[in-house]
N, C-alpha and C positions, 0 to 999 in steps of 0.2 A: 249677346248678339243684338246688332240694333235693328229696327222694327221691318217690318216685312209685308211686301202688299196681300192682296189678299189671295186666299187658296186656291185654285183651278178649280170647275168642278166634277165632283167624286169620280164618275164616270173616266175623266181621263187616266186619274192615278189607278183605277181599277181593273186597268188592261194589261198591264204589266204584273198586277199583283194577281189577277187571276191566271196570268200564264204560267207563275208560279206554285199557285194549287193545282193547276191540269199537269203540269210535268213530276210534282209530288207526289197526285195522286198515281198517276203512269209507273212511279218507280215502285210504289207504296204494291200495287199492284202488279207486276213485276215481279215482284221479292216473294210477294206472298204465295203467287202462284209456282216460284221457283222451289220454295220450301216445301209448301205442300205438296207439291209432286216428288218431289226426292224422299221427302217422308214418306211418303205412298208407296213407290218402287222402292226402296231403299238404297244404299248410298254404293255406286258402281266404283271399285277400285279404292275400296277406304285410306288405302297410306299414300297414294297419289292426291287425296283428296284432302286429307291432314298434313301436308306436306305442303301442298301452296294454302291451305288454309292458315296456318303458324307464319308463313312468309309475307301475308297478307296483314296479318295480328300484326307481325314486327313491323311491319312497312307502317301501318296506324301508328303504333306506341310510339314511333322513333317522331311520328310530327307531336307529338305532347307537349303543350305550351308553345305550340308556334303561334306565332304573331298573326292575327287575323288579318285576311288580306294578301297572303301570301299567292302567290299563283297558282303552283303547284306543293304546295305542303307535304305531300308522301307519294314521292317518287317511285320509292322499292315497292309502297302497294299498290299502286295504277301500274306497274312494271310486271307485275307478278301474276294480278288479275288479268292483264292483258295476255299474257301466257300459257295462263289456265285457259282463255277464251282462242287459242288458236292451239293448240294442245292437240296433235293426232294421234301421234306415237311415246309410248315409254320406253326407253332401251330396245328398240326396236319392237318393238309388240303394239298392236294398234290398241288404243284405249276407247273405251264404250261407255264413258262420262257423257252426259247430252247436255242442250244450253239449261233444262231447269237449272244441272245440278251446279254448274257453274255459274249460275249466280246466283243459287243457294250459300256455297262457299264463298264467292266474295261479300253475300250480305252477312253471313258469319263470321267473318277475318274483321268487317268492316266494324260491326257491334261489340266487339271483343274487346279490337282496339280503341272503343270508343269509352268503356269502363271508367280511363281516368278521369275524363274528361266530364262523364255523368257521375262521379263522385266526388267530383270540387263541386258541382253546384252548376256547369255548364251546359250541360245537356249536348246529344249529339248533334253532331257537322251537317244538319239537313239538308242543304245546298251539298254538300262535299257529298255524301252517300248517293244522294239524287244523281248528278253525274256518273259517281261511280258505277252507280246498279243500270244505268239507259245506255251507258258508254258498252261496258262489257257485253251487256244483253244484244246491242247492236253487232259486235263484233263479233259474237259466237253463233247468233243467227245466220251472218253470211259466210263462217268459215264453217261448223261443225257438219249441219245435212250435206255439206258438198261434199266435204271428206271421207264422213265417215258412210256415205253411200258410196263413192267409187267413183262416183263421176267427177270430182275435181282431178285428180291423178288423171282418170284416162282423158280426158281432157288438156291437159295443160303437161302431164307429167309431174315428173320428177326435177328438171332442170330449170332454166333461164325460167320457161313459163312460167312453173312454181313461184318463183321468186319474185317475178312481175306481180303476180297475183298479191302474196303477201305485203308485196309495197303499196297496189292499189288498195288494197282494205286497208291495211295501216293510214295513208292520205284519207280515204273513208272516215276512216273511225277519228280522226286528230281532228276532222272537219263537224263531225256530229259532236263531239267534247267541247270544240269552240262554240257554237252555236247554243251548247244548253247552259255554256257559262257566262257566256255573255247577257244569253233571257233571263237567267239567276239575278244577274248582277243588277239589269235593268229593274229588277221587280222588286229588289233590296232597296238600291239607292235611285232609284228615277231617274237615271243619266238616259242622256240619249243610247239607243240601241249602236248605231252605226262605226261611232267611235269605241265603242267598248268592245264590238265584235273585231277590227283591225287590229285593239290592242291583244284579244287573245291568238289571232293568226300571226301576228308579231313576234307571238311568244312562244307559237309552235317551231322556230326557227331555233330555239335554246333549249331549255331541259324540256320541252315538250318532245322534240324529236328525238333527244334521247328515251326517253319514258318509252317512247314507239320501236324505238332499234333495240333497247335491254330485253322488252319484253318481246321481241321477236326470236332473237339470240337466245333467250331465254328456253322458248319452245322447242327451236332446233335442237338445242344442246342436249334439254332430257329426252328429245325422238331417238340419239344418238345415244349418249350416255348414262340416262336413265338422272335419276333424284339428286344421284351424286352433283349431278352441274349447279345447283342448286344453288350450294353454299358457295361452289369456284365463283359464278357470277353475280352472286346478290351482296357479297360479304364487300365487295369496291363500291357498289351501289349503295349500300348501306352508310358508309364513311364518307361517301360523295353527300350524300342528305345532311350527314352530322355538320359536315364543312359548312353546307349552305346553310343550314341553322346559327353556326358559329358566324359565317360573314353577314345574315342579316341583321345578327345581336349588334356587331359592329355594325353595321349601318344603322340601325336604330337608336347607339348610343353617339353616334354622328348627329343627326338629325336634332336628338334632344342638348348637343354643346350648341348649335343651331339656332335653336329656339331657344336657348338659356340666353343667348347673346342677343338674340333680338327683345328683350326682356330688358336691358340695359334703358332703352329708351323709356321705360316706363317707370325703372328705379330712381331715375334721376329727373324726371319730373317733365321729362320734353313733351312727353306723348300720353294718352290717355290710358287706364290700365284695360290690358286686351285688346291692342288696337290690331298691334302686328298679328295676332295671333285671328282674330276675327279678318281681316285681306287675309290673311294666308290659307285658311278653311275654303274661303267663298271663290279665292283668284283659283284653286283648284277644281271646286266643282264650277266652275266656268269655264276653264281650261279642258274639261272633259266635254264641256256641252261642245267644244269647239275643235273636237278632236283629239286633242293631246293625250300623250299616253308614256308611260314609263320613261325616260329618262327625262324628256321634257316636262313633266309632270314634276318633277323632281326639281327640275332646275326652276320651275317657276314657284314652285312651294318656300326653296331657300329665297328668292331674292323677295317675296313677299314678305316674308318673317323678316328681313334685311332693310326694307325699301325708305324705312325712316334711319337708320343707322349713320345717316353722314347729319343728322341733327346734334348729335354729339360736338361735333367741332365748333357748334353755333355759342359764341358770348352770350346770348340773350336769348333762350327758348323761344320760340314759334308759339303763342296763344293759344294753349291746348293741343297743340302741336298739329295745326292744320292747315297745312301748306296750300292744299288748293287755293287758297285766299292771297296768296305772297304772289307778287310779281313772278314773270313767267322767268325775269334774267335769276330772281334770288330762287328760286325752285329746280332753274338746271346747276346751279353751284352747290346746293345744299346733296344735289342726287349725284353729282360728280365727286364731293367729299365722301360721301356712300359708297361709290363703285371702289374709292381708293382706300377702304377702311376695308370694304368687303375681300378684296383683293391681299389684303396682308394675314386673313384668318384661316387662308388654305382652303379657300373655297376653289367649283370649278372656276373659272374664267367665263364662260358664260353667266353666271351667276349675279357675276361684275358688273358687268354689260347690262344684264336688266336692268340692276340698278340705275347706273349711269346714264341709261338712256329715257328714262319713267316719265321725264318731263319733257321728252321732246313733241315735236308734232306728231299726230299718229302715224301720218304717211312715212315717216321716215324713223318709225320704229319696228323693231319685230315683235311677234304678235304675242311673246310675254311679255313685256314693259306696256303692250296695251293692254292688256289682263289688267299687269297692278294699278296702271294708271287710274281706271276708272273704277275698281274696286274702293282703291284706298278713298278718290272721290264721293265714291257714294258711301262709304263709312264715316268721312267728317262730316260731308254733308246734311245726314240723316241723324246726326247727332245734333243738328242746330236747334233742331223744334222741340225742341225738351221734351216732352210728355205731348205733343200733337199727335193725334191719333194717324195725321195724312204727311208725317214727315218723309217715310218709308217713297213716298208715290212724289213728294215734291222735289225729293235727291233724285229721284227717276230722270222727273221733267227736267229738271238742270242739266242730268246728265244726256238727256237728247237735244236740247237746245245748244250743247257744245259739241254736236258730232261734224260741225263743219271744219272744227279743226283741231278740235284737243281729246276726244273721244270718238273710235271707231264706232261705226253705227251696228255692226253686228256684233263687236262685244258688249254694246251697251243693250241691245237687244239680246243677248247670252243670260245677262247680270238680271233682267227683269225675266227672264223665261227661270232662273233657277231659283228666284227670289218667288213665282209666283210658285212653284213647287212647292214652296216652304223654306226656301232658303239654308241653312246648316246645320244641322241638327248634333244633340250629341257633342260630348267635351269637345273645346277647342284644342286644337292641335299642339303638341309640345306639353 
């Protein structure tokens, strides 16, 4: 990774990582208080309780080895938890479980299924538990004292109201899930809050609202049917999870023909080694400071890894392969040989387009190709001063001194706000 200004101070990065320890310590505290009181009274309706406790285990074991990063990683356990958390009736019999004990049992479904994952040497999902234990905790506080005192029924009923009801908690609880996953994520990776929180309400539109309607249907069905509905509706949930682990392996083994290919430039001598792969790390966390979020995130990642790719067609390699220096006509022909290479590998068609467009002006680019534009800039750039301690800060300056027309001034302001963070950490991408 090439050189980096210098650090913000402590204090800034300390806000986010502290919000992390208060929401840890909350679940940490949560859990404990939930056990300890279920130990104490002892355990209200034990095969009810083993029953979504195993459901919960399975929902854990079945994300084993998912790919970090995943959004929602175990569906059938946030589905099942969720169900224990709104849970009145069994087979018609009203049930006398309270919120300790429900997220006793989810933080015991959750530990169980966390086994394999602390016997490779991983340790558990502390982010992933943390939401789980404040998500549920939240949802059984506002449904269980209503219900199981009377006054929700006589209140709202049996009907339509009912149902309003359970959709408003549900919106409730999907909005509290977002909000603790996105503080997570801010306190992990230092991204801006704002775009990380849209991309989890994004995401509540797909398997999130599912997660909320199974685990709904869920509840209903054992108020009605008792335990039996258990397996009718978890055993499709289950193979829907398997599915999505199966299509992310394929995306992942996408991603890495991807990055093997942008690797070409570097086998054959165009380009420096790790050049694509260093733009493509940093055009992404720039691309988050700047909002972007799942499929565009995606599509700016490929054409980053892509964006020297039409240097192949070139007689005569580019000097270290750093085009910022080349005439502006031979820099849109080399990015136009690019978009038409990218275009025959069965990429999306946006992907093309970045490429193609990387060296035009900025005003009349979209705001990936000015991501890679000024990325890939400031990665030859910064590689001029060999071992200068202040090369990192003079690619800066160049790259502000061209924002009258070759570099957006807020992504060039994005690249120095993510660079003062510390810039990329952690293996490069591919």
């Amino acid at each position: 990774m090439s050189a980096r200004p210098p650090r913000p101070p402590a204090g800034r990065a300390g806000v986010p990582r502290g919000t992390a320890v208060l929401l840890r310590t909350a679940a940490a505290t949560v859990a404990a208080a939930g056990l300890g009181l279920t130990l104490w009274h002892g355990i209200a309706e034990p095969g009810t309780a083993l029953a979504f406790g195993l459901l919960i285990t399975v929902g854990e074991l079945a994300r084993w080895g998912a790919r970090r990063g995943e959004r929602e990683p175990a569906p059938l356990a946030a589905a099942g938890a969720l169900a224990y958390a709104l849970l009145g009736e069994s087979a018609g019999r009203p049930t006398t479980h309270g919120v300790a004990q429900i997220v006793a049992v989810v933080v015991a479904g959750a530990l169980v299924g966390a086994v394999p994952r602390i016997a490779r040497g991983q340790g558990p999902a502390c982010d992933h538990v943390t939401r789980r234990v404040l998500t549920v905790a939240f949802a059984a506080v506002c449904f269980q004292p209503l219900y199981n005192s009377g006054e929700l029924i006589r209140t709202v009923g049996r009907g339509p109201g009912y149902a309003l009801f359970l959709l408003l908690l549900l919106v409730l609880t999907a909005l509290c899930d977002a909000v603790l996953a996105a503080l997570l994520v801010r306190a992990r990776t230092g991204h801006p809050y704002g775009p990380l929180l849209r991309g989890e309400l994004h995401a509540l539109l797909g398997i999130g609202s599912a997660v909320c309607a199974t685990g709904v249907v869920i509840a209903l069905a054992v108020a009605v049917a008792g335990l039996w509905a258990l397996p009718v509706f978890c055993v499709p949930l289950l193979l829907a999870q398997l599915s999505f682990r199966r299509y992310a392996a394929v995306r992942d083994t996408y991603r890495q023909t991807i990055a093997s290919l942008a690797r070409a430039t570097e086998i054959a001598g165009y380009t420096s080694p790790g050049h694509a792969h260093r733009v493509a790390a940093l055009s992404r966390a720039v691309g988050r400071e700047l909002g972007l979020s799942g499929p565009d995130l995606t599509v700016l990642e490929y054409a980053a890894l892509m964006h020297d790719i039409g240097q192949l067609s070139l007689v005569d390699p580019v000097p270290e392969g750093a085009t910022v220096r080349l005439p502006e006509a031979e820099q849109r022909r080399i990015a136009l040989l690019g978009g038409a290479v990218v275009r025959q590998t069965g990429a999306p068609a946006a992907v093309a387009v970045v490429v193609e467009r990387q060296a035009d002006p900025y005003r009349e680019q979209p705001l990936p190709a000015r991501i890679v534009r000024a990325v890939n800039a400031y990665d030859e750039l910064s590689r001029e001063g060999g071992e200068h301690p202040d090369r990192a800060l003079r690619a800066l300056e160049r790259l502000r001194l061209g924002t009258a027309r070759d570099y957006h001034p807020k992504v060039v302001e994005s690249l120095a706000r993510v660079l003062a963070r510390g810039g990329v950490t952690g293996p490069a991408p591919g």
